[in-house]
Every structure is written in C-alpha cells, then in structure tokens.
N, C-alpha and C positions, 0 to 999 in steps of 0.2 A: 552247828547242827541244823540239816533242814528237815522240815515236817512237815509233813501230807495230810491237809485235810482229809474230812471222809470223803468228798468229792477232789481227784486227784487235780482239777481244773484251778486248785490254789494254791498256791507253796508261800509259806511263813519261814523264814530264816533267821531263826532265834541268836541272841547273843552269845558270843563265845568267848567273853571275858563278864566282870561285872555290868550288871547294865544299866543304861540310861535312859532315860525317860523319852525316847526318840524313834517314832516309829517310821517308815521312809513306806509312803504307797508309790505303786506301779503299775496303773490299772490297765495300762495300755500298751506293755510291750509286749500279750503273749503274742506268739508266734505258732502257736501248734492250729494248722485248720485239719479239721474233721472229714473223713473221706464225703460224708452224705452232706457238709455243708458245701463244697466244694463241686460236686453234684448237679445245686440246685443254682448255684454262681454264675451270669456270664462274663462276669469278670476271669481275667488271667492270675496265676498266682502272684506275678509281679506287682498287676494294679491292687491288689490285695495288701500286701507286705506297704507299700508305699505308705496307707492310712495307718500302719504301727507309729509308738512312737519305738521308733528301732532301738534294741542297746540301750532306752534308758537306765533299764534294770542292772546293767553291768558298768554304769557308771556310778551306783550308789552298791556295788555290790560290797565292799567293803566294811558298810555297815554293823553288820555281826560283831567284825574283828573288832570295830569301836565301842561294843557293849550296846549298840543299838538292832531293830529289830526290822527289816525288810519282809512286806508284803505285796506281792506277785503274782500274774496271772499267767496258766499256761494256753486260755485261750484266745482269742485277737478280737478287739474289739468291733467287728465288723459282723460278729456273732452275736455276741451281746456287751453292753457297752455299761459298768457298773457304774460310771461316771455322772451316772442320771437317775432320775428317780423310778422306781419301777414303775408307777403308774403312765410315765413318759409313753406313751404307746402311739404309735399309726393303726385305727382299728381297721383303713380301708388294704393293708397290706396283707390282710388275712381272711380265711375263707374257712366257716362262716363268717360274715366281719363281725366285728366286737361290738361290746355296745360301749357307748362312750360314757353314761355313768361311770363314775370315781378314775376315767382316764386324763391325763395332762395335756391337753392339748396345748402344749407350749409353743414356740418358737425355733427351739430344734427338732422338735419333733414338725412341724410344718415344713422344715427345711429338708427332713428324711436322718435326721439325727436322734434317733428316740433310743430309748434304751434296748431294741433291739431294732439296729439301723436299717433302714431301704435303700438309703444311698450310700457309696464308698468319698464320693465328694459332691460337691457340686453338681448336679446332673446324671449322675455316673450310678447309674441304679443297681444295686448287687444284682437281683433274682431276676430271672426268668420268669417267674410267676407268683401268684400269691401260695405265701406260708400258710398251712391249717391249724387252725386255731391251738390246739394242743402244745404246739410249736413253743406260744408263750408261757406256758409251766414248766415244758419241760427247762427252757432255756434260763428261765429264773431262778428256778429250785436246783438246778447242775452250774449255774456261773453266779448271778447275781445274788443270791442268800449265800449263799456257803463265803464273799468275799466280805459285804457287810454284818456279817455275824464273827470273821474273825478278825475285822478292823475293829468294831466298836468292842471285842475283849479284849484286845490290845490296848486301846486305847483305855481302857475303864480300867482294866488291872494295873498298868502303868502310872494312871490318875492317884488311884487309891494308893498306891504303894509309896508315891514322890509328893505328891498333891498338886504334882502339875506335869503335865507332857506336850511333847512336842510334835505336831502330824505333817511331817513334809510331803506333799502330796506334787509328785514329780512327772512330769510329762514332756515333749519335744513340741518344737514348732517349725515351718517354711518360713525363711525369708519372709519379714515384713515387705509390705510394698511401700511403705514410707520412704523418704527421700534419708534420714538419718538411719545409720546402720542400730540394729540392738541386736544384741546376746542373748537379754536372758528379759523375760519376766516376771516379776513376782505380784502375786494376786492373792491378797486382804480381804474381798469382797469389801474394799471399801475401808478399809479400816476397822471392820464387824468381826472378824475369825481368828484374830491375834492381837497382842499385843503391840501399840505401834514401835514399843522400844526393837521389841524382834523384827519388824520390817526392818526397822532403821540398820539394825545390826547387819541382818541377812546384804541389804544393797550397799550398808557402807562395805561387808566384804570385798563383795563382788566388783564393785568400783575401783579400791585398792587393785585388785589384780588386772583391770583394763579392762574390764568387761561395758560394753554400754548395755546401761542396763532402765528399763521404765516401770514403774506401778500399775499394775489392772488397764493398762491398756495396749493391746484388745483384751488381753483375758484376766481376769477381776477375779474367777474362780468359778469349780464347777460345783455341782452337787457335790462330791466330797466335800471340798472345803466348806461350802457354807452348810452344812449337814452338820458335820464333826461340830467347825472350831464355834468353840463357847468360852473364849479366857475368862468372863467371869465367873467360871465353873471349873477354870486352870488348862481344859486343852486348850492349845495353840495352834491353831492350821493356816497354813499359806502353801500358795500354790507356785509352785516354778516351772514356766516355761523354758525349757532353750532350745536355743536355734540349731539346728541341724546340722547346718552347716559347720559347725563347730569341731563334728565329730564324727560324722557320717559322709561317705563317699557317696554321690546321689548315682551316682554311674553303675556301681556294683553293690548296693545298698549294705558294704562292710563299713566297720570304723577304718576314717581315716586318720591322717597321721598325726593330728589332731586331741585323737579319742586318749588319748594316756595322759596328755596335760589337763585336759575337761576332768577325767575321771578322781587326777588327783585335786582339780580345785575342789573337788564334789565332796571329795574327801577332810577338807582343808574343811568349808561349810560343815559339814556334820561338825568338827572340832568346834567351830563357832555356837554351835545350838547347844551343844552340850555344858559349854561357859555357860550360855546363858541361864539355860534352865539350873545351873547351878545355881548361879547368883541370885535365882529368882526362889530355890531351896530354902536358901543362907538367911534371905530379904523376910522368909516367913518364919525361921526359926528363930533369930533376931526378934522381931514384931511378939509371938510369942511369948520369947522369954522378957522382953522388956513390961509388955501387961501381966506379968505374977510376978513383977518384983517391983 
C-alpha cells in the first residue's frame, strides 16, 4: 500500500505482509522538478538529473513485500536537500539576505550544499539569480518537515512496537578517485549510529557477494544518519553508499544491465537486517525473562 502525505512531495510505502522493524530512507532520488523551479535554473534538465542519486528508490523497492517500510521523495534534491539540517542555510543566496542568527554555517553549506542547494556540483551554480527569501518556508514546510516528521514516526512507532529498529538510509555514489575500485559504502558516523555488530553484518554481507566494500570513507553519514541513529535508544542507522556504476548506465542515465542483480542483493540485505533485528528481539526477550526468574 502506498500513502500520500499531506504534502504529495513524500511517499511512505508501508508493508504488505507482517512487518519489520526496517525502515529504508531515499532522500535523494526524487525526480519530479517543478515548472517555476526549473524557470529559475541555468542548468539543463540533464545536468539536473545527474545530482539524483537515480533508481536508488527502485533498488530497495521491494521492501514492503518484506514487511519493511520505504520512504521517498518525489522532489530532487537540488530543491531542497532533507539530508541536512534545516538551519544549513547560504543567507547570501537570498534577497532580502537572512540573517545568520540560529543559521549553520557548515562546511556544505560553504561549498553551495546547504539544505537548500546553490550549487548542482562543484562550481556548477543552479540559479540565475538570488531566491526571495520566502522561498526558504515555503521550501521547508512543502519538502523538508513533511519528510522528517514521517521519518522520525516511523521510526518511533517501529521503536515502541519492536524495541528496536532499523534505519537504512540509502543513497548512490561516482566512482571513487582512489586507485582501488569500491562498491559500496557504509557509514556509522564512526561507530556512533549503530550497533558495530550490524556494520559488521551489513559488510560481511556485502563482501560474501564480491562486493569491495569500505567504512565511512568518504562518507561516514549525513544528517540522517547521525540525527536518527541512537542504539542506545535501539534505532540503528547506517548509511549506504553505492556506486553508480553498478547499476546505472551514465550515457542514458537508465539502469543498466547491472541494475537487477544490485537490486536483488539489496533485497538479500534487507533479509540480513531483519535477522538481525530479530536476534537483537530474541537477545532482549531472553535478558528479560532470565531477570524474573
């Protein structure tokens, strides 16, 4: 079954058998641009689409069918980017400009990465001109609250119910430039956001199947991850990169041929989380019943 927030810029695809404590985020493949964002763009649709992470969404689409719970964006994150914290702001990209009071002058956001982006990459400046300030409510209250208000219920309904859950927070990557090839990343913040047994699971999977695979390096996690995951509170969040190349044709930006064995390891993974959080169930019901007897 899927369901339409009130704002249609989110879609939640609830489980369709019993379900499991596994929620899969996708903050970054929507795909729908807006005729007046589009307007105000000197970018082409193409260099647009490029900064998706494409088809992640349809590699964990499966989800449901496994009693787990897929959340999605129908807008792109070149709009606005839920992967940061809303105070993330560029104040000089708007007119009037902001005031910098309670804004994050972070390190993406100096790059043109803020939660709602100036640049599409490197250099590569969306707009034409500066946005009016209004621009930032509207664009918070229509994408970014409406996606963290049905993660963190997901997340907390799922917690209460299991006493523990799982947040796959799934994104794509380009080609490392490093001289060894990798696949996939997974990013702990460090070993802060999960469990290290679940790293260990998740890359011994991934390993098994030939995958090269690294820890938090480059990416350690974003605001999701390190926002959500609190295992001493029972969520679990990590983050997974993979490589594009796996699955995505860069030429016609469809999946390649590729894309159907990626999707079913993806698939294979969710089976592995759902062990886990099993055994981690089993670990506290055990513990339990051993202190009242």
């Amino acid at each position: 079954m899927t369901t339409l927030s009130p704002y249609p810029a989110v879609i939640i695809k609830k489980p369709q058998k019993t379900a499991v404590p596994i929620v899969v985020s996708s903050p970054h493949s929507g795909e729908k641009y807006f005729p007046d964002f589009l307007e105000t763009t000197r970018l082409s649709l193409r260099e647009l689409q490029q900064t998706e992470d494409r088809f992640v969404d349809r590699l964990f689409e499966r989800a449901p069918e496994m009693g787990g719970t897929l959340l999605t964006t129908e807008f792109p994150r070149v709009w606005c980017d839920v992967n940061r914290d809303c105070r993330e702001l560029d104040s000089g990209m708007f007119r009037p400009t902001l005031l910098n009071e309670g804004l994050l002058r972070s390190a993406k956001v100096r790059a043109g990465f803020g939660v709602i982006p100036r640049c599409a990459s490197q250099s590569r400046a969306i707009y034409t001109h500066c946005l009016p300030a209004e621009e930032v409510h509207r664009r918070l209250q229509l994408g970014w609250l409406p996606y963290h208000e049905a993660l963190n219920q997901l997340l907390e309904g799922l917690r209460q119910r299991f006493g523990v859950v799982i947040l796959l927070e799934a994104h794509s990557m380009p080609r490392l430039p490093q001289a060894r090839a990798c696949d996939m990343v997974i990013g702990d913040v460090h070993g802060k956001s999960c469990s290290p047994d679940l790293t260990e699971a998740v890359e011994r999977y991934l390993l098994q199947l030939g995958y090269e695979v690294r820890r938090n390096v480059p990416y350690a996690g974003g605001y999701i991850t390190s926002h959500y995951g609190h295992p001493a509170e029972g969520i679990h969040a990590f983050q997974l990169e993979i490589c594009r190349s796996r699955y995505l044709n860069a030429a016609t930006l469809q999946p390649s041929r590729g894309f159907q064995q990626v999707q079913n390891d993806m698939s294979g993974l969710l089976e592995t989380l759902a062990c886990f959080a099993e055994e981690r169930l089993y670990s506290a019901i055990s513990s339990q019943v051993s202190s009242l007897s």
